[in-house]
Jmol script that loads the backbone (N, CA, C; Angstrom):
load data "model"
ATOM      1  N   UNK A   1     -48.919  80.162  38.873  1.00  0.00           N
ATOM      2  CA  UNK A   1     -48.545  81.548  38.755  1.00  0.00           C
ATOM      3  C   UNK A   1     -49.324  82.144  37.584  1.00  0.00           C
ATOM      4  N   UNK A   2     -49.984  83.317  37.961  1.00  0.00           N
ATOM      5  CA  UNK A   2     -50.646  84.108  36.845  1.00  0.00           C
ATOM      6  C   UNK A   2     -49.697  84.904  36.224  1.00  0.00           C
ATOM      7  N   UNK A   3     -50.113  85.242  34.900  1.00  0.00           N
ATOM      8  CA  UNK A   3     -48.966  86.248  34.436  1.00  0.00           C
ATOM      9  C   UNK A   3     -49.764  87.539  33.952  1.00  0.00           C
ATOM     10  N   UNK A   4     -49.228  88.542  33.971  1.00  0.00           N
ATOM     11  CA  UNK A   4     -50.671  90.028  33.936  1.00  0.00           C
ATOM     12  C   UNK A   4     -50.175  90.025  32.436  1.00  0.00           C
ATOM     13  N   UNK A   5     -51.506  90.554  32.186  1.00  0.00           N
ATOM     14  CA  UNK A   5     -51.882  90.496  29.851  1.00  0.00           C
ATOM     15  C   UNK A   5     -51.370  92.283  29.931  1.00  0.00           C
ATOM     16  N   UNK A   6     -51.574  92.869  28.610  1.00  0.00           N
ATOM     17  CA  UNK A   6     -51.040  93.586  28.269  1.00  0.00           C
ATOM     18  C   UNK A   6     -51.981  94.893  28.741  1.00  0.00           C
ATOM     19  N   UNK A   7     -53.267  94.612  29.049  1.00  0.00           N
ATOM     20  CA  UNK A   7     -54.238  95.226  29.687  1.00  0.00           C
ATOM     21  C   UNK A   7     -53.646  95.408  31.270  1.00  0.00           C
ATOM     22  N   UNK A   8     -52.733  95.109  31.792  1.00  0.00           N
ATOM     23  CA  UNK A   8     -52.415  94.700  33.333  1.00  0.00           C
ATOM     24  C   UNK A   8     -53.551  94.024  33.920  1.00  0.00           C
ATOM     25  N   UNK A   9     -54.355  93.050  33.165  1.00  0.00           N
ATOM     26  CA  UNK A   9     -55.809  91.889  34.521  1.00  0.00           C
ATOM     27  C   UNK A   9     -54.500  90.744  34.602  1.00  0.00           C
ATOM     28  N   UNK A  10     -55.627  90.281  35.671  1.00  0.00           N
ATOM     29  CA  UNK A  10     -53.979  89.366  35.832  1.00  0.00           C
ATOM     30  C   UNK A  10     -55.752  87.888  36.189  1.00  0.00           C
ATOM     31  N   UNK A  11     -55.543  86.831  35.687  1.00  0.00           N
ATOM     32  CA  UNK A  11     -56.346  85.753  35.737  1.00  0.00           C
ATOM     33  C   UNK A  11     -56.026  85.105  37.405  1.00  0.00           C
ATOM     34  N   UNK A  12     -57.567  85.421  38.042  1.00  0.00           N
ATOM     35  CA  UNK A  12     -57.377  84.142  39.216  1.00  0.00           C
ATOM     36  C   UNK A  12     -57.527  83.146  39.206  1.00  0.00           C
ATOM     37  N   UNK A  13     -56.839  82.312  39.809  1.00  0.00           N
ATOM     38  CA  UNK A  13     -56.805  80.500  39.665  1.00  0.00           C
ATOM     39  C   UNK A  13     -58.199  79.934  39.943  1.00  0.00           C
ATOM     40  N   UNK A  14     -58.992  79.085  39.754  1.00  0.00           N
ATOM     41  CA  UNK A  14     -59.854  78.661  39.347  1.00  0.00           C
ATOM     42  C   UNK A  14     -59.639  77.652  40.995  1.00  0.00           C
ATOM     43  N   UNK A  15     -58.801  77.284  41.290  1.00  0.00           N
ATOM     44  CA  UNK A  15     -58.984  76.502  42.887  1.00  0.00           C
ATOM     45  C   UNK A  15     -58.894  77.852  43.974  1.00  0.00           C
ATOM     46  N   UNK A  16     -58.632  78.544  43.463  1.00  0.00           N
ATOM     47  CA  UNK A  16     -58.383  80.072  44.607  1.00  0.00           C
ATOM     48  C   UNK A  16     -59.764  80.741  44.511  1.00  0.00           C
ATOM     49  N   UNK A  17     -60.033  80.855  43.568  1.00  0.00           N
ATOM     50  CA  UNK A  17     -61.304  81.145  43.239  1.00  0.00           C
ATOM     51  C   UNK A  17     -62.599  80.369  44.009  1.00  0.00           C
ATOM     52  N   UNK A  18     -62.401  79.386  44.100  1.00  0.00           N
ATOM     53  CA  UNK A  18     -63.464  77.912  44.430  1.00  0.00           C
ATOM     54  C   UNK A  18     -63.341  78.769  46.040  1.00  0.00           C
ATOM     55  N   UNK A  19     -62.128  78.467  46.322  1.00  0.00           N
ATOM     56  CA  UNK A  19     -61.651  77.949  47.887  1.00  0.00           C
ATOM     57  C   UNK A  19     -62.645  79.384  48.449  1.00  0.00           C
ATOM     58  N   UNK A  20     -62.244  80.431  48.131  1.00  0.00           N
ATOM     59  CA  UNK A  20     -62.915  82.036  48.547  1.00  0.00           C
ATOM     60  C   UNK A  20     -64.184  82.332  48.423  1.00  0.00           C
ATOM     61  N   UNK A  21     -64.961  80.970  47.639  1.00  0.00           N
ATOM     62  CA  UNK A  21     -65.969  81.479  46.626  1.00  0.00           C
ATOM     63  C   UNK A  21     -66.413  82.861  45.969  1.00  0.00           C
ATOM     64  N   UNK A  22     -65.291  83.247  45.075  1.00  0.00           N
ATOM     65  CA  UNK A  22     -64.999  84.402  44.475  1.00  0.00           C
ATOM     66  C   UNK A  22     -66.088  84.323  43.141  1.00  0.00           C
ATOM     67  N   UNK A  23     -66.597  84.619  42.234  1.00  0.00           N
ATOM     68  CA  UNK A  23     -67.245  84.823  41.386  1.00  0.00           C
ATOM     69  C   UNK A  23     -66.946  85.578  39.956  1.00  0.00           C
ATOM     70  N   UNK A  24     -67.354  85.232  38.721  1.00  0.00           N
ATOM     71  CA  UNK A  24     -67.496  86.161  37.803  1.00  0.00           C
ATOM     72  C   UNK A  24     -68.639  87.656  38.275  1.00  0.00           C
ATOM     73  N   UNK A  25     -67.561  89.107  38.225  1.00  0.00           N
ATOM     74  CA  UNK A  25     -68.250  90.140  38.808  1.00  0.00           C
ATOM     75  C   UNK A  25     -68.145  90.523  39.834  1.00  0.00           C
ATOM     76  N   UNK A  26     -67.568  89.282  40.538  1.00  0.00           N
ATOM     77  CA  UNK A  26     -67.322  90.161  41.834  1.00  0.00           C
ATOM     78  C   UNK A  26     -66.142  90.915  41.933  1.00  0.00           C
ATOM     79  N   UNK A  27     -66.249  91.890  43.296  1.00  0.00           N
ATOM     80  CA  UNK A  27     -64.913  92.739  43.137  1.00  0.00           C
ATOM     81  C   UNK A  27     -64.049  92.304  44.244  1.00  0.00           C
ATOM     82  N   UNK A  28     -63.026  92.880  44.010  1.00  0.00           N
ATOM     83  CA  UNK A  28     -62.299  92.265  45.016  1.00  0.00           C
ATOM     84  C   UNK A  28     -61.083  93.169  45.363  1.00  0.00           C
ATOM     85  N   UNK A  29     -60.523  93.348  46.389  1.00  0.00           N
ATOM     86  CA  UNK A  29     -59.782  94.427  46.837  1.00  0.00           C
ATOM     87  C   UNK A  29     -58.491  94.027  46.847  1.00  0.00           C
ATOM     88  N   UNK A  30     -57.592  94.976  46.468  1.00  0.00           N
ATOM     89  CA  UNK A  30     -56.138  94.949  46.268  1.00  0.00           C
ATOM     90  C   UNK A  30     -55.064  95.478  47.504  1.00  0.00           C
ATOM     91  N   UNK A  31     -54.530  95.193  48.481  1.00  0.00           N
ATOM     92  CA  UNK A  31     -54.055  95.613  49.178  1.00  0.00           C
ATOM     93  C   UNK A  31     -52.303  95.840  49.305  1.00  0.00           C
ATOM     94  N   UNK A  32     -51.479  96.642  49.576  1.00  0.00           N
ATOM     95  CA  UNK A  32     -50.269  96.434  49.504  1.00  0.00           C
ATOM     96  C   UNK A  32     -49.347  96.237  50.778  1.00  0.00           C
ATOM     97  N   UNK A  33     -49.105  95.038  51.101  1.00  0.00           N
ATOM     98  CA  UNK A  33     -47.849  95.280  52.216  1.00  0.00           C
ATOM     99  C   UNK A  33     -46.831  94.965  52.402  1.00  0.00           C
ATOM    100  N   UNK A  34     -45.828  96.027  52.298  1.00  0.00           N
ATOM    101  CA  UNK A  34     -44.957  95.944  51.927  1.00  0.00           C
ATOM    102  C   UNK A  34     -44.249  95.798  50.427  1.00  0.00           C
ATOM    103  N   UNK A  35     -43.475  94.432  50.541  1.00  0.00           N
ATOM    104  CA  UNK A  35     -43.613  94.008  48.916  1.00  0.00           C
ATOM    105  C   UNK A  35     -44.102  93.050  48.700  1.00  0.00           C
ATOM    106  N   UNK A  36     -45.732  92.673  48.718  1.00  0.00           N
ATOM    107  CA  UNK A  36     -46.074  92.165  48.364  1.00  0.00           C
ATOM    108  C   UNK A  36     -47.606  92.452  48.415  1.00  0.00           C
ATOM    109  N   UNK A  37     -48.592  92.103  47.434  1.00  0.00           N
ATOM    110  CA  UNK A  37     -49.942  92.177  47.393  1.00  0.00           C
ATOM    111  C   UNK A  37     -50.788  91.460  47.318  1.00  0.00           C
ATOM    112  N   UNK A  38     -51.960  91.882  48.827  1.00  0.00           N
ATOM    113  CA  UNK A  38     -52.607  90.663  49.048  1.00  0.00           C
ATOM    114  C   UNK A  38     -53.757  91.207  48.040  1.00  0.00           C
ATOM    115  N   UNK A  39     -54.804  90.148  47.866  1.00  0.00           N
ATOM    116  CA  UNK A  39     -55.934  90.457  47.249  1.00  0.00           C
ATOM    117  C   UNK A  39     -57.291  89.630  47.949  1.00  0.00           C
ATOM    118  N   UNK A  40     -58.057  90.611  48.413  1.00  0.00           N
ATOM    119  CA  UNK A  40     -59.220  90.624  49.595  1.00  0.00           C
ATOM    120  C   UNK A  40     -60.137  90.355  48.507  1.00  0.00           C
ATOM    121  N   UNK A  41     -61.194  89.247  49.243  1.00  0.00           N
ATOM    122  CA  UNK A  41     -61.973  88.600  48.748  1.00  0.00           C
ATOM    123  C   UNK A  41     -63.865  89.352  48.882  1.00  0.00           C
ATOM    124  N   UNK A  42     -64.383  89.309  48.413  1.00  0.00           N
ATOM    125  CA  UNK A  42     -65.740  90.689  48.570  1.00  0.00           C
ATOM    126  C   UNK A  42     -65.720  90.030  50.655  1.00  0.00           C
ATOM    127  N   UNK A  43     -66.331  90.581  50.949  1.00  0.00           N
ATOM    128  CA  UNK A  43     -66.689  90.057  52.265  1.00  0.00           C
ATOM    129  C   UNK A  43     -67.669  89.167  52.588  1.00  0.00           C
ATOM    130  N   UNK A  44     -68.733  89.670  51.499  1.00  0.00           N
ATOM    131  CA  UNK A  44     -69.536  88.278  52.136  1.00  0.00           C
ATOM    132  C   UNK A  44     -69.155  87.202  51.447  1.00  0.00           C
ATOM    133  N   UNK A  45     -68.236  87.263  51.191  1.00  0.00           N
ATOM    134  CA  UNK A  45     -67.626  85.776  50.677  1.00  0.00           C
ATOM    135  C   UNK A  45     -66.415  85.152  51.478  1.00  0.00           C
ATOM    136  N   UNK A  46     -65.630  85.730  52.254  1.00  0.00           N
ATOM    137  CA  UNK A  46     -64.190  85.274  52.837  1.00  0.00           C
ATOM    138  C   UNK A  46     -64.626  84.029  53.819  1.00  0.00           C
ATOM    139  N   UNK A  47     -64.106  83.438  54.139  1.00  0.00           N
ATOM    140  CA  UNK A  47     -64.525  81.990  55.217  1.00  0.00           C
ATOM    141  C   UNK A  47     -64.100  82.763  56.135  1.00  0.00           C
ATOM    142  N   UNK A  48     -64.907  81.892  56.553  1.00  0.00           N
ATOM    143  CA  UNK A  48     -65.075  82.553  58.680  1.00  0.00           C
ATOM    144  C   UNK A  48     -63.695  82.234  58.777  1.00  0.00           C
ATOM    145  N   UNK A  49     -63.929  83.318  60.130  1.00  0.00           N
ATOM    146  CA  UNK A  49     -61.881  83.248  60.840  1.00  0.00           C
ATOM    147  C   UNK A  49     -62.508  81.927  61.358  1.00  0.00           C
ATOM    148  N   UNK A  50     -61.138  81.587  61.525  1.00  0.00           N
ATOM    149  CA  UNK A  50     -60.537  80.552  62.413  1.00  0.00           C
ATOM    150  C   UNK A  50     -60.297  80.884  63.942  1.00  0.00           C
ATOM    151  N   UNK A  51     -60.722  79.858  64.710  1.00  0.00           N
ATOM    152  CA  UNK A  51     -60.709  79.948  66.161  1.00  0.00           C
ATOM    153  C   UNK A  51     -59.224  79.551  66.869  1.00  0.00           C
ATOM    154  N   UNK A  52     -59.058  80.054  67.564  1.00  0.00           N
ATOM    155  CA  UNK A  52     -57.563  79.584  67.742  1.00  0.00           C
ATOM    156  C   UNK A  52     -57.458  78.413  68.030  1.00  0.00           C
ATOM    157  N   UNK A  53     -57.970  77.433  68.852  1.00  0.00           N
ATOM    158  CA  UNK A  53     -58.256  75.827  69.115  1.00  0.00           C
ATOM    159  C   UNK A  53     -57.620  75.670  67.265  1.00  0.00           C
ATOM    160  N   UNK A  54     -58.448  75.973  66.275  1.00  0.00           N
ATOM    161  CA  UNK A  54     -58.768  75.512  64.983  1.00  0.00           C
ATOM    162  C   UNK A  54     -57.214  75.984  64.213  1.00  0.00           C
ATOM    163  N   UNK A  55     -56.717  77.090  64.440  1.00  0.00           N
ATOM    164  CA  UNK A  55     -55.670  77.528  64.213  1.00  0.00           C
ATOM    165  C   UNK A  55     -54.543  76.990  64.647  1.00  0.00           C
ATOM    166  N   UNK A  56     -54.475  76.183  66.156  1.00  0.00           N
ATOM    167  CA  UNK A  56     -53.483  75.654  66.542  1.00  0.00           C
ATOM    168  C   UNK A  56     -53.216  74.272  66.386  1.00  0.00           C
ATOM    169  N   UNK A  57     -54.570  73.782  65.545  1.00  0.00           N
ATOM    170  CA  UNK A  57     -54.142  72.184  65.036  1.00  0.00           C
ATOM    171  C   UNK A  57     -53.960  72.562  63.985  1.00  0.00           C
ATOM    172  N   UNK A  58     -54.201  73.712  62.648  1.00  0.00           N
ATOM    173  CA  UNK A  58     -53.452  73.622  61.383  1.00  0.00           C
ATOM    174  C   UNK A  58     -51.821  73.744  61.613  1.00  0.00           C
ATOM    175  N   UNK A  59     -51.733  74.571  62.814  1.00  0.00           N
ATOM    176  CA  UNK A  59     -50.427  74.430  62.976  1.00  0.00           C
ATOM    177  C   UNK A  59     -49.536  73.569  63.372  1.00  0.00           C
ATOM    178  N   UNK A  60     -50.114  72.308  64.348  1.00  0.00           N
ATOM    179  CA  UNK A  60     -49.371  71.458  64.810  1.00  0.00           C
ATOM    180  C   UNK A  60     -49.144  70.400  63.224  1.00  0.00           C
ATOM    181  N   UNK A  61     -50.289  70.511  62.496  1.00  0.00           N
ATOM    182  CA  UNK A  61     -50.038  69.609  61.235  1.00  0.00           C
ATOM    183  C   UNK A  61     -49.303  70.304  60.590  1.00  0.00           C
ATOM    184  N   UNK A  62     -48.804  71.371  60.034  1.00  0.00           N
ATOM    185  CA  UNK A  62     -48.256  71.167  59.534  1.00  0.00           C
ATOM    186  C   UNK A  62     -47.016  71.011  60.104  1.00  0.00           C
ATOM    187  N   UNK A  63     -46.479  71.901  61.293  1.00  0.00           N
ATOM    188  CA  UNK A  63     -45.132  71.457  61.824  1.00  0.00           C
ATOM    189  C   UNK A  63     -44.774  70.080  61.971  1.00  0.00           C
ATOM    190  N   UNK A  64     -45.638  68.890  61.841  1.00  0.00           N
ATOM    191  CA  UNK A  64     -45.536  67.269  61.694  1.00  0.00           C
ATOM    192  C   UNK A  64     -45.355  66.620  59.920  1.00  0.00           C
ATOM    193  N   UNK A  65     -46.126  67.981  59.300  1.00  0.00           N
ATOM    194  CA  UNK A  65     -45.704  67.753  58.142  1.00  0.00           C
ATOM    195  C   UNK A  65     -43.986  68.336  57.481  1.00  0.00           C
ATOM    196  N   UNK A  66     -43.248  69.473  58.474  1.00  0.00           N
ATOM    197  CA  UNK A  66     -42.264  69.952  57.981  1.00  0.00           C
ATOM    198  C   UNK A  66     -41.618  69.185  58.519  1.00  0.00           C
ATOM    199  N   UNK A  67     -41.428  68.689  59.738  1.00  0.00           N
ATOM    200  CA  UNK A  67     -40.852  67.200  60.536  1.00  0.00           C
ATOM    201  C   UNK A  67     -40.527  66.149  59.319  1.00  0.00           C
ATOM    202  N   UNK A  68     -41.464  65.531  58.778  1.00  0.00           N
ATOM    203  CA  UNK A  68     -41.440  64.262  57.887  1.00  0.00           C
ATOM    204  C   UNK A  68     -40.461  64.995  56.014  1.00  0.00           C
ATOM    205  N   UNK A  69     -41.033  65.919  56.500  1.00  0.00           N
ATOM    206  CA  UNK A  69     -39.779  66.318  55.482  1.00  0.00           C
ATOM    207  C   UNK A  69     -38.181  66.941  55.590  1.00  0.00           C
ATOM    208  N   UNK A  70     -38.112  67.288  56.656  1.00  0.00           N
ATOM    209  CA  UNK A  70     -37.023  67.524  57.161  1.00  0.00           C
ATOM    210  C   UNK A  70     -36.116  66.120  57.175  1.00  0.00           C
ATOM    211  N   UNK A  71     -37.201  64.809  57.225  1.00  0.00           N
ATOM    212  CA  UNK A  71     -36.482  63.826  58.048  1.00  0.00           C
ATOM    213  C   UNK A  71     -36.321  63.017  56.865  1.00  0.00           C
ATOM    214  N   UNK A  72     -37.148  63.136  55.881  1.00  0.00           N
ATOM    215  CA  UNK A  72     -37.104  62.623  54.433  1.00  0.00           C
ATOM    216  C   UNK A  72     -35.688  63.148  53.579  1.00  0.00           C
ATOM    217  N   UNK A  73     -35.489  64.908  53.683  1.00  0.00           N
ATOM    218  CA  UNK A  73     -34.348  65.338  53.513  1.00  0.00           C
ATOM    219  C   UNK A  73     -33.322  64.972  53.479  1.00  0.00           C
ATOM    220  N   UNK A  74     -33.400  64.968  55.407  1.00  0.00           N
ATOM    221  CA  UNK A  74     -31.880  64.091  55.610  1.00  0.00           C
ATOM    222  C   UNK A  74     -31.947  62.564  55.554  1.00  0.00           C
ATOM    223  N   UNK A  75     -32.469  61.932  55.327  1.00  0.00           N
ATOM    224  CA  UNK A  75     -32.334  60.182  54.780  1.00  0.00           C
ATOM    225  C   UNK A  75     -32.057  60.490  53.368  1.00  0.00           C
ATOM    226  N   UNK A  76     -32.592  61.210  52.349  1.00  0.00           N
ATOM    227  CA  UNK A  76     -31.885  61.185  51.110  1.00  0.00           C
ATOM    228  C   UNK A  76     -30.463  61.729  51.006  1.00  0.00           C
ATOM    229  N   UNK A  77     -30.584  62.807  51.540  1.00  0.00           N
ATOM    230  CA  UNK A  77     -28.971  63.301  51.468  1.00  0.00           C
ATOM    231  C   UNK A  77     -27.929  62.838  52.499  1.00  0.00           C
ATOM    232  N   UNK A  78     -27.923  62.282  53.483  1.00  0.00           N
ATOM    233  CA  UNK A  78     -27.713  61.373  54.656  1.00  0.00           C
ATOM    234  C   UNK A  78     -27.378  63.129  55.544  1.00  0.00           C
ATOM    235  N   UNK A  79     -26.660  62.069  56.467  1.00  0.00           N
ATOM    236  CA  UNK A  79     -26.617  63.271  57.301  1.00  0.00           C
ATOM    237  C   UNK A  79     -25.605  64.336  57.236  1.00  0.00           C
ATOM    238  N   UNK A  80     -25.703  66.025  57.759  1.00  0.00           N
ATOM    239  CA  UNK A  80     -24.674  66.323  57.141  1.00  0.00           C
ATOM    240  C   UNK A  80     -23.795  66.881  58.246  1.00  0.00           C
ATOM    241  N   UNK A  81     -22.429  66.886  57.816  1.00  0.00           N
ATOM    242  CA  UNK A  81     -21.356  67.184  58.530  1.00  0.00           C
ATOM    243  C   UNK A  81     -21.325  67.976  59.356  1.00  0.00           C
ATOM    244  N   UNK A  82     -21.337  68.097  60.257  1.00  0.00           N
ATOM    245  CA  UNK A  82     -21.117  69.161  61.345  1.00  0.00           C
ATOM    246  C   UNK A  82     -19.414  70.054  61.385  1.00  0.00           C
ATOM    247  N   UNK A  83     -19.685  71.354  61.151  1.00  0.00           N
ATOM    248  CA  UNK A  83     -18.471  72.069  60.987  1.00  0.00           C
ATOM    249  C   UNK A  83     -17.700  71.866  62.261  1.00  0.00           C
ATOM    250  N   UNK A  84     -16.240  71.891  61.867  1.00  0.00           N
ATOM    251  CA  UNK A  84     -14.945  71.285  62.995  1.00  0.00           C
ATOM    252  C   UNK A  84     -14.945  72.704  63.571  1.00  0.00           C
ATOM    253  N   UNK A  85     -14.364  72.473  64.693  1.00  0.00           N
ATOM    254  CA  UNK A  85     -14.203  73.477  65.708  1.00  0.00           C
ATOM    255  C   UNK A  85     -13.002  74.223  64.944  1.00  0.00           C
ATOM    256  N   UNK A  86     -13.268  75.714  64.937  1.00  0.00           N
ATOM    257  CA  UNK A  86     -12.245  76.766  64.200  1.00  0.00           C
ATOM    258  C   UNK A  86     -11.587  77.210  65.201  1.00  0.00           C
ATOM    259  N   UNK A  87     -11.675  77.338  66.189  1.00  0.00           N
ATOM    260  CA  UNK A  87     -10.695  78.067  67.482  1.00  0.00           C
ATOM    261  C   UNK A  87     -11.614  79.169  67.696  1.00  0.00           C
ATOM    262  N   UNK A  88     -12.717  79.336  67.434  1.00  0.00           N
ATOM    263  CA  UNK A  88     -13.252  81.208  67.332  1.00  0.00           C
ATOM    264  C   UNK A  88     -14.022  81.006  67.122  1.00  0.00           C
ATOM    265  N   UNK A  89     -15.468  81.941  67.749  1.00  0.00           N
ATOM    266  CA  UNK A  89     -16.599  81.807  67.338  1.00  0.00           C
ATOM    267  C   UNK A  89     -17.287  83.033  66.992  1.00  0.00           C
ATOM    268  N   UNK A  90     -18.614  82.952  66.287  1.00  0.00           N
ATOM    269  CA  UNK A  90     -19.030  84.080  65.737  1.00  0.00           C
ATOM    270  C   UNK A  90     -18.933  85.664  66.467  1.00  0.00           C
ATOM    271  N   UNK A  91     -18.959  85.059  67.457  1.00  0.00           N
ATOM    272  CA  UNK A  91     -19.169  86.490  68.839  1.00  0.00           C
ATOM    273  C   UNK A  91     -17.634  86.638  68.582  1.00  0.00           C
ATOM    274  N   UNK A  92     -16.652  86.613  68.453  1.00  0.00           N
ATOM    275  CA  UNK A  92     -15.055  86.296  68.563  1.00  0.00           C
ATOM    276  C   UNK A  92     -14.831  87.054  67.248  1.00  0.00           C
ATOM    277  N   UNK A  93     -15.499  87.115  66.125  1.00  0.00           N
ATOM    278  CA  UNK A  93     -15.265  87.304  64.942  1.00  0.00           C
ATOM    279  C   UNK A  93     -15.934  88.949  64.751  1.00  0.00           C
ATOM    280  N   UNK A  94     -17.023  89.079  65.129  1.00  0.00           N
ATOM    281  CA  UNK A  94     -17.506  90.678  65.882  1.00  0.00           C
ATOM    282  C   UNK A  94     -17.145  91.284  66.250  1.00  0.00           C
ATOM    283  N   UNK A  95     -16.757  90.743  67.519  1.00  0.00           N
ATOM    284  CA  UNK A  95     -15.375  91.548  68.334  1.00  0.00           C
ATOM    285  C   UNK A  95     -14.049  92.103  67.476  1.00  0.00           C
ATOM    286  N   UNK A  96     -13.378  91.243  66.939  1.00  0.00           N
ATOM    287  CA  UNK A  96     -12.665  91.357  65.820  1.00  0.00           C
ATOM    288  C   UNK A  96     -12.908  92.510  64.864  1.00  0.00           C
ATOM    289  N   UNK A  97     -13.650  92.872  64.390  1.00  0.00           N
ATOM    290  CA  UNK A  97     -14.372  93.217  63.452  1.00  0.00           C
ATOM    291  C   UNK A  97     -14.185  95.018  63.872  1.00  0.00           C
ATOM    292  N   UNK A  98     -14.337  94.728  65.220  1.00  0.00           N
ATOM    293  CA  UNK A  98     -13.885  96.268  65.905  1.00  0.00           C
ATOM    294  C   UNK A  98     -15.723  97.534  65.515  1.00  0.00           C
ATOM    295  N   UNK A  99     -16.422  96.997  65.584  1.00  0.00           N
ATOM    296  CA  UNK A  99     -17.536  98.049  64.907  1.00  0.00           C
ATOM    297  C   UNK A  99     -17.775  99.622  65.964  1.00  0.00           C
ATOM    298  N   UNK A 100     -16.740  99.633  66.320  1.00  0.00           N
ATOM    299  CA  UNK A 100     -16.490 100.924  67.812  1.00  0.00           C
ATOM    300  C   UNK A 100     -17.315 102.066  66.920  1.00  0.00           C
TER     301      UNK A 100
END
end "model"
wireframe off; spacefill off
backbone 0.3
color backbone group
């Protein structure tokens, strides 16, 4: 995490930097969406898009990587309780609720 100096520059990370091949001097664009701000890399510097073939194996790894942690999770904390049947269910509790 960067923290912005009293000037408001705020220091880019030195592996973020690498990864974009961003530079001393170069500029770089500030964008806002929503709440949060991205920051665009000059253009002739951004890495090529990704092909979807290429996009859909970062994705299968990592969903194999959230798997092994999910599963790491529950072996440390063992498994967890499944809530007892209340007589009523969420749709039951809505209804209830009367939002006419």
């Amino acid at each position: 995490m960067s923290k912005v100096t009293s000037k408001l520059q705020v220091t880019l990370p030195k592996v973020i930097a690498d990864r974009f091949g961003i530079r001393p001097g170069d500029e770089v664009d500030w964008q806002v969406a929503g709440e949060v701000i991205h920051v665009i890399p000059p253009p002739h510097r951004r890495p090529p898009r990704l092909s979807t073939a290429e996009r859909l194996r970062l994705f299968d790894e990592a969903t194999v990587r959230q798997r092994a942690y999910e599963a790491q999770i529950k072996a440390e904390l063992g498994e967890i309780e499944q809530p007892k049947d209340r007589g009523w269910t969420r749709e039951d509790a809505y209804r209830r609720g009367g939002s006419d």
